[in-house]
LODREN-658086 format. One record per residue (C-alpha): residue number from 0; residue in three letters; x, y, z. Coordinates in steps of 0.25 Angstrom, whole numbers. Layout:
! residues N
PT  torpa  vexza     xx     yy     zz
PT    NUM    ALA      X      Y      Z
...
END
This chain:
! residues 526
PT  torpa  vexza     xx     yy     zz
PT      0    UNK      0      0      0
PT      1    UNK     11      8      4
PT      2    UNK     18      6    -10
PT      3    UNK      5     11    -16
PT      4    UNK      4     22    -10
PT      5    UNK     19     26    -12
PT      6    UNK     17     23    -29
PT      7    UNK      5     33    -28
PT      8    UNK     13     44    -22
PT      9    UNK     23     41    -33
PT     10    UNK     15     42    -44
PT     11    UNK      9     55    -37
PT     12    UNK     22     60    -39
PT     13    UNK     26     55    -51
PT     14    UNK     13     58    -58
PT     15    UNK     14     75    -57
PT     16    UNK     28     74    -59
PT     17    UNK     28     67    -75
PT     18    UNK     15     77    -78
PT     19    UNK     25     88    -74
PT     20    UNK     36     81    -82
PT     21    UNK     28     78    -95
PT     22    UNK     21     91    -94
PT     23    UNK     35    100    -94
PT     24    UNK     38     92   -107
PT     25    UNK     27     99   -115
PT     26    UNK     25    113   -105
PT     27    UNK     27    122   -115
PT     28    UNK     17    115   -126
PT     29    UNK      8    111   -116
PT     30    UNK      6    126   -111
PT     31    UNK      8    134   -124
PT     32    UNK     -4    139   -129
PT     33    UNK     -6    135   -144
PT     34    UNK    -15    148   -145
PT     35    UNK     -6    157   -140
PT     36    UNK      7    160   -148
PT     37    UNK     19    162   -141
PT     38    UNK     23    170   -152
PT     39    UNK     18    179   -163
PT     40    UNK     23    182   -178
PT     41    UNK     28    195   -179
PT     42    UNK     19    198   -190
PT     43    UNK      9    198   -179
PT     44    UNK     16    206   -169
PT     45    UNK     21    216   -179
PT     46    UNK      8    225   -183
PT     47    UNK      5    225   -167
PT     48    UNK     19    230   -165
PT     49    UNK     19    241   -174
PT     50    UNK      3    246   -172
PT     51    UNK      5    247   -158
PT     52    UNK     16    253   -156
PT     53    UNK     14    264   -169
PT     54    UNK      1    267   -160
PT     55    UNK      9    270   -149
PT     56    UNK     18    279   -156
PT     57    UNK      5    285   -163
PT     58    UNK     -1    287   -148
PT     59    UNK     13    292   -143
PT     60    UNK     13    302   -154
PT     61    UNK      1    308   -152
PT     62    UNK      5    311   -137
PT     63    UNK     19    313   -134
PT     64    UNK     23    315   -147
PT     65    UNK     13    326   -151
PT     66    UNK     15    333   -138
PT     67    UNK     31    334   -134
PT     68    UNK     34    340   -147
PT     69    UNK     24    347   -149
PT     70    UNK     15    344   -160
PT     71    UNK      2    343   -152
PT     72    UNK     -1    349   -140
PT     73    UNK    -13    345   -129
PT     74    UNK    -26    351   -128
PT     75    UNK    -30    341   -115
PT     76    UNK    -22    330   -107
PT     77    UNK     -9    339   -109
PT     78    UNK     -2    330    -99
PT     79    UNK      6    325   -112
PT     80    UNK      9    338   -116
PT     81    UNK     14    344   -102
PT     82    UNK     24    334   -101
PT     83    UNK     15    328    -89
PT     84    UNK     22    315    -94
PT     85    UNK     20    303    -83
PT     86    UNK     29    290    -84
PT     87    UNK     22    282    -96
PT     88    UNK     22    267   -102
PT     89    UNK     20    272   -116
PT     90    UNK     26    269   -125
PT     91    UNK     34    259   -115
PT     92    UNK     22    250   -113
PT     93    UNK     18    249   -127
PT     94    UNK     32    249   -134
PT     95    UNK     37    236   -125
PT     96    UNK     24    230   -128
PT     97    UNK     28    230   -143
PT     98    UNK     42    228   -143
PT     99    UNK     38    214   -136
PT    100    UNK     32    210   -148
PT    101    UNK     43    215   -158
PT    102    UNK     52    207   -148
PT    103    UNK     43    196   -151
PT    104    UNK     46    198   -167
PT    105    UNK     62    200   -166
PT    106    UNK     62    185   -157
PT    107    UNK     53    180   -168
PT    108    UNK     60    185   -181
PT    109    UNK     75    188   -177
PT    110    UNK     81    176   -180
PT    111    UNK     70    172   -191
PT    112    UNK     77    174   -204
PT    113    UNK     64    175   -210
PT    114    UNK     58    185   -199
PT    115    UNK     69    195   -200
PT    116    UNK     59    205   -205
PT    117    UNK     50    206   -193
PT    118    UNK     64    205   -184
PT    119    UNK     67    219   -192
PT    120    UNK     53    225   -191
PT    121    UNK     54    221   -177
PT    122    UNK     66    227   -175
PT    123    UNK     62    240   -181
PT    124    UNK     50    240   -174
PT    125    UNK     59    237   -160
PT    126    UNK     68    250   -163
PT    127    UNK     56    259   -164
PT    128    UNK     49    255   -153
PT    129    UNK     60    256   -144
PT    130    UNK     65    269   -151
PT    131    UNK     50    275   -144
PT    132    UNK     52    268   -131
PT    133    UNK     66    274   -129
PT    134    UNK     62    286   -135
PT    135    UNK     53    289   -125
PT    136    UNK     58    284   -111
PT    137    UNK     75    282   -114
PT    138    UNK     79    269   -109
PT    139    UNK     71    256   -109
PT    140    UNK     70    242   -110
PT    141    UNK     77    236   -122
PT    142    UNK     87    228   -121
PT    143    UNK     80    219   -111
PT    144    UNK     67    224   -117
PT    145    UNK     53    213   -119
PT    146    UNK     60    202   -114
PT    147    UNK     50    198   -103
PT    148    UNK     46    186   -110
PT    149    UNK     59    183   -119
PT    150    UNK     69    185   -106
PT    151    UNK     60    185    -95
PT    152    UNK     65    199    -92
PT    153    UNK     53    209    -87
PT    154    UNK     61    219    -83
PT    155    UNK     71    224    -93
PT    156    UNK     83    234    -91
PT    157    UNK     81    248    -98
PT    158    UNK     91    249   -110
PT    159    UNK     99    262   -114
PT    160    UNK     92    270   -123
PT    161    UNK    105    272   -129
PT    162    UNK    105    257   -131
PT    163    UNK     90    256   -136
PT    164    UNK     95    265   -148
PT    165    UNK    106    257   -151
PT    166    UNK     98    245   -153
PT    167    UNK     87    251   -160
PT    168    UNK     97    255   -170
PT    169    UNK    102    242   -172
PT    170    UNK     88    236   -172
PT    171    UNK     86    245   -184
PT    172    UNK     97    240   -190
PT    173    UNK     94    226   -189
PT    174    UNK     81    229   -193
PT    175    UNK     86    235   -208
PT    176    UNK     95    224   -210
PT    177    UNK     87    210   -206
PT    178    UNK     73    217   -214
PT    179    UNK     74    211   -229
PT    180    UNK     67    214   -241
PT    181    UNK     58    202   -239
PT    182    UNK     43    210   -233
PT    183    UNK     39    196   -225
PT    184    UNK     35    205   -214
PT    185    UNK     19    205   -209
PT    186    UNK     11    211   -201
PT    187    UNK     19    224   -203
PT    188    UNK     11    235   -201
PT    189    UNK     20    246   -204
PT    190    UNK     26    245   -216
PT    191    UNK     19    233   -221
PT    192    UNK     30    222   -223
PT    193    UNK     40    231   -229
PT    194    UNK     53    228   -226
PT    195    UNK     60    241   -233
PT    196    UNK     52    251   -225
PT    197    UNK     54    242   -211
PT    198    UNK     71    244   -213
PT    199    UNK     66    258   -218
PT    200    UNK     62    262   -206
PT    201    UNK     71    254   -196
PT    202    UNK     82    263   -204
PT    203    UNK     75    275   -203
PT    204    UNK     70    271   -188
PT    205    UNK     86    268   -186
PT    206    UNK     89    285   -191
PT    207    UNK     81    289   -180
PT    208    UNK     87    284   -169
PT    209    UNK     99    287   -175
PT    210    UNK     94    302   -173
PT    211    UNK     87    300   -162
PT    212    UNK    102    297   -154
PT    213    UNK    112    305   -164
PT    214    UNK    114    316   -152
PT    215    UNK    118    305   -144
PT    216    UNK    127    293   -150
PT    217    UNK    129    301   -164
PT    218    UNK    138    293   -170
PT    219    UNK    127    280   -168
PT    220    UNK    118    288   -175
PT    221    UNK    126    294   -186
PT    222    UNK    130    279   -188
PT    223    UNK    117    275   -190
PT    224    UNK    112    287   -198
PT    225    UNK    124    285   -207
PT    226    UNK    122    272   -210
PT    227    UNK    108    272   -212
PT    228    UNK    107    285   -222
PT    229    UNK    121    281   -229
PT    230    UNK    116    266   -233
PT    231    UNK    100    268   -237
PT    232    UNK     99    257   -245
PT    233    UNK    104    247   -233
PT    234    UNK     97    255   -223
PT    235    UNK     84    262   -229
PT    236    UNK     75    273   -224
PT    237    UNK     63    279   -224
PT    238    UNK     62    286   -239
PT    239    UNK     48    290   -240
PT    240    UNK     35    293   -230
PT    241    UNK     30    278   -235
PT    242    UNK     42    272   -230
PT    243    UNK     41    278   -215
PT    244    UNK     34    270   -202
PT    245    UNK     21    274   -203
PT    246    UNK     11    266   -197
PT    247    UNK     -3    264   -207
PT    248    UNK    -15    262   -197
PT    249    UNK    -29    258   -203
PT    250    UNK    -43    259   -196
PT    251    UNK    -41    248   -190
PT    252    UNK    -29    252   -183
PT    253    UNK    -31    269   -183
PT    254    UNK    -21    279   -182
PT    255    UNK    -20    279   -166
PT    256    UNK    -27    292   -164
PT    257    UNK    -37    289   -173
PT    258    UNK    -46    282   -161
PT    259    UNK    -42    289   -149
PT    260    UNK    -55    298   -145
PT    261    UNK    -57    312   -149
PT    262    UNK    -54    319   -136
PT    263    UNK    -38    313   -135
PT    264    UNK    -38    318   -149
PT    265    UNK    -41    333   -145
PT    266    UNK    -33    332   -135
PT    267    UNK    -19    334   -144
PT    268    UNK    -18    348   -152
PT    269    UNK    -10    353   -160
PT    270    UNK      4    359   -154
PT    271    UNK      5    376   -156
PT    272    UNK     23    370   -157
PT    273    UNK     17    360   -169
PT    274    UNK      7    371   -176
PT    275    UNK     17    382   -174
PT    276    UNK     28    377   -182
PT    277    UNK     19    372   -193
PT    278    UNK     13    384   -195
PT    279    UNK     26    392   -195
PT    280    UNK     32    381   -205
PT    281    UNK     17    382   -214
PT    282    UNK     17    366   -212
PT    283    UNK      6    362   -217
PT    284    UNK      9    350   -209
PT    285    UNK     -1    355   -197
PT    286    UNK    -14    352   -207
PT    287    UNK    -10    339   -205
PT    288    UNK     -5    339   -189
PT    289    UNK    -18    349   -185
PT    290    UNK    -32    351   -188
PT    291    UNK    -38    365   -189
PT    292    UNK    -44    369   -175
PT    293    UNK    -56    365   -171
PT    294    UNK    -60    382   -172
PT    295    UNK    -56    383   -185
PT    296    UNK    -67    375   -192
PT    297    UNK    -58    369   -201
PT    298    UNK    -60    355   -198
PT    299    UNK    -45    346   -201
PT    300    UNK    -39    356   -211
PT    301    UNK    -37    371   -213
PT    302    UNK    -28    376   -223
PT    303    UNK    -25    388   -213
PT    304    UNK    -15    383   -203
PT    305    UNK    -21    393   -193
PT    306    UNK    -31    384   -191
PT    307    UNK    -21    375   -184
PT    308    UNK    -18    380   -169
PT    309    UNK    -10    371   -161
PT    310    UNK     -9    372   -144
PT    311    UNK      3    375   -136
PT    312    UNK     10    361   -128
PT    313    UNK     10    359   -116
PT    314    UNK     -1    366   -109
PT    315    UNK     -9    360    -97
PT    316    UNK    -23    355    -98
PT    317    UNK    -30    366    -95
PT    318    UNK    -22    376   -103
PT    319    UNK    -22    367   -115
PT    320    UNK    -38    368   -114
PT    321    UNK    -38    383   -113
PT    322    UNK    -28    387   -123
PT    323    UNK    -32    395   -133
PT    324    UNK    -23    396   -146
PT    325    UNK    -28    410   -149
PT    326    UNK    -28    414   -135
PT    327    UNK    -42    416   -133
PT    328    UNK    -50    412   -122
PT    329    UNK    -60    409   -130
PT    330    UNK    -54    399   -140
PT    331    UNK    -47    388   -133
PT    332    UNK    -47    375   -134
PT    333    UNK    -48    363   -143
PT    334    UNK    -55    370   -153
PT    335    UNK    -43    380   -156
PT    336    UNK    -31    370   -156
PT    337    UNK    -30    361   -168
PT    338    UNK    -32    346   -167
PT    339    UNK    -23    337   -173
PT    340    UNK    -23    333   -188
PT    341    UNK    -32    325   -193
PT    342    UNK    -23    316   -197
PT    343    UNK    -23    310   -183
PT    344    UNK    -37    312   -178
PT    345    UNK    -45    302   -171
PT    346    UNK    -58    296   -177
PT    347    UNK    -66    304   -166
PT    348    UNK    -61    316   -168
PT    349    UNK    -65    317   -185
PT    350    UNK    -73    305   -187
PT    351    UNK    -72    309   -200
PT    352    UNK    -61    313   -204
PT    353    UNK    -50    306   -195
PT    354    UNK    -41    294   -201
PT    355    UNK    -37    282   -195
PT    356    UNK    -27    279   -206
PT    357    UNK    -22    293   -210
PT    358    UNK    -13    295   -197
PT    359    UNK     -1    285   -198
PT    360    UNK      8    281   -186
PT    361    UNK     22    288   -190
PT    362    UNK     34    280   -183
PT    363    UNK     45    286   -192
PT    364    UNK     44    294   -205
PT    365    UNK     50    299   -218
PT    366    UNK     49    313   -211
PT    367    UNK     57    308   -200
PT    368    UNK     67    302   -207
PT    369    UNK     70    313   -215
PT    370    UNK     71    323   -205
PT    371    UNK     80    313   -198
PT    372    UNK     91    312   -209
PT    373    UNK     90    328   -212
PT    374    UNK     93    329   -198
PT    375    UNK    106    320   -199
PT    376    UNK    110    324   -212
PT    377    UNK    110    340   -205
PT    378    UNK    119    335   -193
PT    379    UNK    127    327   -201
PT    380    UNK    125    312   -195
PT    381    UNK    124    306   -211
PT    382    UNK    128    312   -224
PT    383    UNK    118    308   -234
PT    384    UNK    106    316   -240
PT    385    UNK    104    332   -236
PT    386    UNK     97    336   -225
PT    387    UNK     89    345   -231
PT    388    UNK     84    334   -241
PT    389    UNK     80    325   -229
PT    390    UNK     73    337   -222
PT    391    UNK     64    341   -235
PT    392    UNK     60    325   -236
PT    393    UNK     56    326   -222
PT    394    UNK     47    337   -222
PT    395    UNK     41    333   -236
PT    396    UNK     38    318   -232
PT    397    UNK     31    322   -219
PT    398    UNK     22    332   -228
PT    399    UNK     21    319   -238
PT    400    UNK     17    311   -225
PT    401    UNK      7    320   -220
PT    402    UNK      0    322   -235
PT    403    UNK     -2    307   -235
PT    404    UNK     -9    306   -223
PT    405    UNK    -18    315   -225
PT    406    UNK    -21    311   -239
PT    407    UNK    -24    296   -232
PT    408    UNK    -32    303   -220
PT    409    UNK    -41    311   -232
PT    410    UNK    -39    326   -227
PT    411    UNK    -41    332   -240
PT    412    UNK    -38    345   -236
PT    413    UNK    -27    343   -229
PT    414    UNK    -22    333   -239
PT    415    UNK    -23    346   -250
PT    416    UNK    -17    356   -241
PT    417    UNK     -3    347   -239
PT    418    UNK     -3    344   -253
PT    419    UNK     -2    357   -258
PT    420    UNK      7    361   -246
PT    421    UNK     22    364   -253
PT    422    UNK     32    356   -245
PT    423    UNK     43    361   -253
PT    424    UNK     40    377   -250
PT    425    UNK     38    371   -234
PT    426    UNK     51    367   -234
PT    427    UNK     59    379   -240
PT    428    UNK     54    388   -231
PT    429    UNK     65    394   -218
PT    430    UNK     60    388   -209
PT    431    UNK     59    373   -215
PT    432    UNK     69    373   -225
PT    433    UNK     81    367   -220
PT    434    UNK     92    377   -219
PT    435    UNK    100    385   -208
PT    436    UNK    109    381   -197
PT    437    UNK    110    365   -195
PT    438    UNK    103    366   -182
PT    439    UNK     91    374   -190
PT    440    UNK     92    365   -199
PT    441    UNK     90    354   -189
PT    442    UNK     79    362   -181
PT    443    UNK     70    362   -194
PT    444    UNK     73    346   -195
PT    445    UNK     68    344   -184
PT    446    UNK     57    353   -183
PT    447    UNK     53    346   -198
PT    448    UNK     56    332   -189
PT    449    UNK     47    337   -180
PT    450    UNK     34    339   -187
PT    451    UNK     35    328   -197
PT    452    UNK     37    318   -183
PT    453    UNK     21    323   -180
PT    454    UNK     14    311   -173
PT    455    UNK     26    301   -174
PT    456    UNK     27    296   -161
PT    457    UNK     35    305   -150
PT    458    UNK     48    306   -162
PT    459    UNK     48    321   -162
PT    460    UNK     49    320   -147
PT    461    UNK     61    311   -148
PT    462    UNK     66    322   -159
PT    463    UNK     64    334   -151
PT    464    UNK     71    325   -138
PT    465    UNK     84    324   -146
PT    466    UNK     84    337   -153
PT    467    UNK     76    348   -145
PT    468    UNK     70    350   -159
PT    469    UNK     61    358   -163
PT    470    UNK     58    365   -149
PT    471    UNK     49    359   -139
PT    472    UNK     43    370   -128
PT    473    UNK     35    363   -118
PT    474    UNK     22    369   -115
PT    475    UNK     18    379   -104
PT    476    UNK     13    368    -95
PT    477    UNK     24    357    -96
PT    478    UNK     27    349    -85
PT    479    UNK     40    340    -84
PT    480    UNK     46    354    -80
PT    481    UNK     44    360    -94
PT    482    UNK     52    351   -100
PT    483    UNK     49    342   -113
PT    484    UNK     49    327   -109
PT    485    UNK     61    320   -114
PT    486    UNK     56    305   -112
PT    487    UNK     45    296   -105
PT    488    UNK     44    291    -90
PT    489    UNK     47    277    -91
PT    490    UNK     33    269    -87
PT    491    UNK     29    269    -73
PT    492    UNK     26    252    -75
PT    493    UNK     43    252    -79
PT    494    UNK     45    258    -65
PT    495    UNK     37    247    -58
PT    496    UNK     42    234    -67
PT    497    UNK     55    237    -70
PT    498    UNK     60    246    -59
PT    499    UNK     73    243    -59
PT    500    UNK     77    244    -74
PT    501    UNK     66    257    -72
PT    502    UNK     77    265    -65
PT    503    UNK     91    258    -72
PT    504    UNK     84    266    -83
PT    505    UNK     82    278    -74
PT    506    UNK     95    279    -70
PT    507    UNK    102    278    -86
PT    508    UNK     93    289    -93
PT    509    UNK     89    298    -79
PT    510    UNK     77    302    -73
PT    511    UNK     63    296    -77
PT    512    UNK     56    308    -81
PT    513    UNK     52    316    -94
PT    514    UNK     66    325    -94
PT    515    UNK     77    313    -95
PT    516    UNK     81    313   -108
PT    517    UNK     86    301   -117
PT    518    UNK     98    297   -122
PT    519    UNK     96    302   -136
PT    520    UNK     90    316   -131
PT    521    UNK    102    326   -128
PT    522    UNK     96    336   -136
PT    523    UNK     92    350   -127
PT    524    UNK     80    350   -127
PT    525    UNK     74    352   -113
END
């Protein structure tokens, strides 16, 4: 009986222990989901990458990128526009979120001789989400960056932004090199599977970081410029407006300000800094930029530009709802500051007359790039072409951009007034034509740069960080002791969950606040 009991409590034991055994053999099948992948194709990840973070950079554009520099100016919530500026997680939150996935399609495709051009899309991609995130806080994770589920690290060390650019720059360069002729790329939303414009615009990406860190690390830059612009047929560029990265959206997916209501419209006006240097220039541009006020009756066009009247920056809530252009008491408010164009006009706000499709995401022009080279060419980093050249190609494609757009939104009267605006007499004129003292010279590239970068993310923010040009004077209400912001406040959920590397960061680039400036901006501009 004994004996009986004792092979019971044997098998007791032994039972469990070959369920365990057997079951380990085949843990990973038995508990994989078959309707789950553990994976996705890149063609699937690719459109969701690109649409979400564009429609950042849209929604980033409408905000800080209207209101530092000056194009627009707020009428309500003027938080924004008085550098009241609290810690925020955009674009940190949404750019990691993305750069998990285009981490996902360079494990996927690097060492797939027949994925090589998702690994260079991805790249390219990579170096301009990162160039934003850096852009706007300094240091951050890179290096150690979206390895929470590869490498089982959650909480990364913040890289050197000095060390971000370098290995976006080479990013770039591998992404020009490993793109073929062969278009096997889907689900590219951007440029539709064309290889050529993708290597395009890694190159011409590539020149703007090169700019963006010529005042620190020249010889890197000049490096790179030089070898760029002195060997076009193995490292293209941009060479027309329908090479640039623009994204198309469609009704399905509108242009991001196209749904918001009409009241967060309203709320952004046009800047007095943005409708004065228009109008001294007779740039016909501020049809396109404005709509006549809401006083004059004149619906979204006027052929008199006096009908456009812009509102000064930086004034609180109350005084920004009590100004009054004219300076009568009796005539302030939204009625006598001009919207926005039409161009970018939200559904509720013209249900008749507004596009979903005529408004497109700009992440890097023609415009831009030419400006960029005529600025090098002046300060002698590369020796090909004439600045002048570049400069007149700059201010002509973002007049040829703006036409077209407004030809696909159907503004018939706007479309007639650009079309029979002479561009050529524009540019001879003083104050536009490019001659005088170098640094003249280069204020008027810049102040060319700077209108043509309307609505294209925070880039003329980043331009006016590293040259101080043109002029930025806060408004009479700024806060951040009346001085413009230079960076963002790193997250308030980066301080909590990755302390430690939080304040490693701190200590490199300075203080956590609005005023410390990054390592590319030297320029006296505060």
């Amino acid at each position: 009986m004994k004996n009986l009991q004792k092979i019971k409590r044997l098998l007791f034991i032994a039972f469990p222990l070959l369920c365990v055994m057997s079951c380990t053999d085949d843990f990973e099948k038995i508990n994989t989901n078959p309707n789950y992948p553990g994976s996705a194709e890149s063609s699937l990840l690719l459109p969701g990458i690109i649409r979400e973070m564009a429609y950042n950079w849209g929604d980033q554009g409408w905000e800080e990128g209207f209101t530092v520099t000056q194009y627009a100016a707020r009428l309500q919530f003027t938080s924004g526009d008085t550098y009241n500026w609290s810690p925020t997680d955009n674009p940190y939150n949404a750019a990691y979120a993305s750069l998990r996935d285009v981490e996902n399609i360079i494990r996927g495709t690097k060492e797939k001789t027949d994925k090589q051009n998702y690994y260079g899309v991805a790249l390219i991609i990579k170096s301009w989400i990162y160039s934003y995130l850096t852009d706007a806080y300094g240091d951050v994770p890179y290096t150690e960056a979206t390895q929470g589920i590869s490498g089982d690290n959650i909480t990364p060390t913040f890289t050197p932004q000095s060390e971000i650019y370098d290995g976006m720059l080479a990013d770039l360069k591998i992404a020009n090199t490993v793109l073929t002729g062969t278009g096997n790329i889907t689900g590219d939303i951007l440029y539709g599977g064309d290889v050529l414009k993708w290597r395009k615009f890694a190159n011409s990406l590539r020149l703007r970081l090169a700019m963006r860190m010529s005042d620190v690390n020249n010889s890197k830059a000049v490096s790179e410029m030089k070898e760029i612009v002195g060997d076009l047929s193995t490292y293209p560029v941009f060479e027309s407006n329908a090479d640039a990265a623009y994204l198309q959206w469609n009704s399905d997916n509108p242009q991001p300000k196209y749904d918001t209501r009409s009241g967060s419209f309203d709320e952004v006006r046009l800047s007095a800094t943005l409708e004065k240097r228009l109008k001294d220039l007779g740039d016909r541009r501020l049809i396109v930029f404005a709509q006549p006020t809401s006083d004059s009756e004149k619906g979204i066009y006027s052929n008199d530009l006096n009908d456009y009247v812009g509102m000064p920056n930086g004034l609180d809530d109350e005084a920004a709802l009590s100004y009054s252009p004219s300076g009568d008491p009796k005539k302030t408010g939204s009625n006598y500051i001009s919207r926005l164009g039409i161009l970018l006009a939200c559904r509720a706000c013209n249900v008749e007359q507004a596009s979903a499709t005529a408004s497109q995401t700009i992440i890097m022009s023609y415009s831009e790039l030419q400006f960029i080279l005529a600025e090098a060419r002046e300060r002698g980093f590369i020796s090909e072409g004439i600045a002048e050249d570049y400069y007149k190609n700059g201010i002509k494609a973002s007049f040829s951009y703006y036409l077209e757009r407004v030809i696909e939104g159907g503004w018939d009267d706007i479309v007639a007034d650009l079309q029979s605006f002479d561009v050529e007499v524009y540019i001879a004129q003083t104050s536009v034509v490019l001659s005088g003292t170098s640094n003249q010279k280069l204020q008027k590239i810049a102040l060319q740069k700077w209108i043509s970068l309307f609505y294209t993310g925070f880039e003329a923010w980043s331009d006016w960080r590293r040259t101080g040009m043109p002029e930025v004077v806060p408004g009479i209400d700024a806060a951040n002791g009346g001085k413009v912001p230079v960076r963002f406040q790193y997250p308030n959920s980066v301080k909590s969950t990755n302390n430690d590397n939080y304040k490693a960061a701190v200590a490199h680039m300075g203080a956590d606040d609005l005023n410390t400036k990054l390592w590319w901006d030297v320029s006296n501009n505060n």
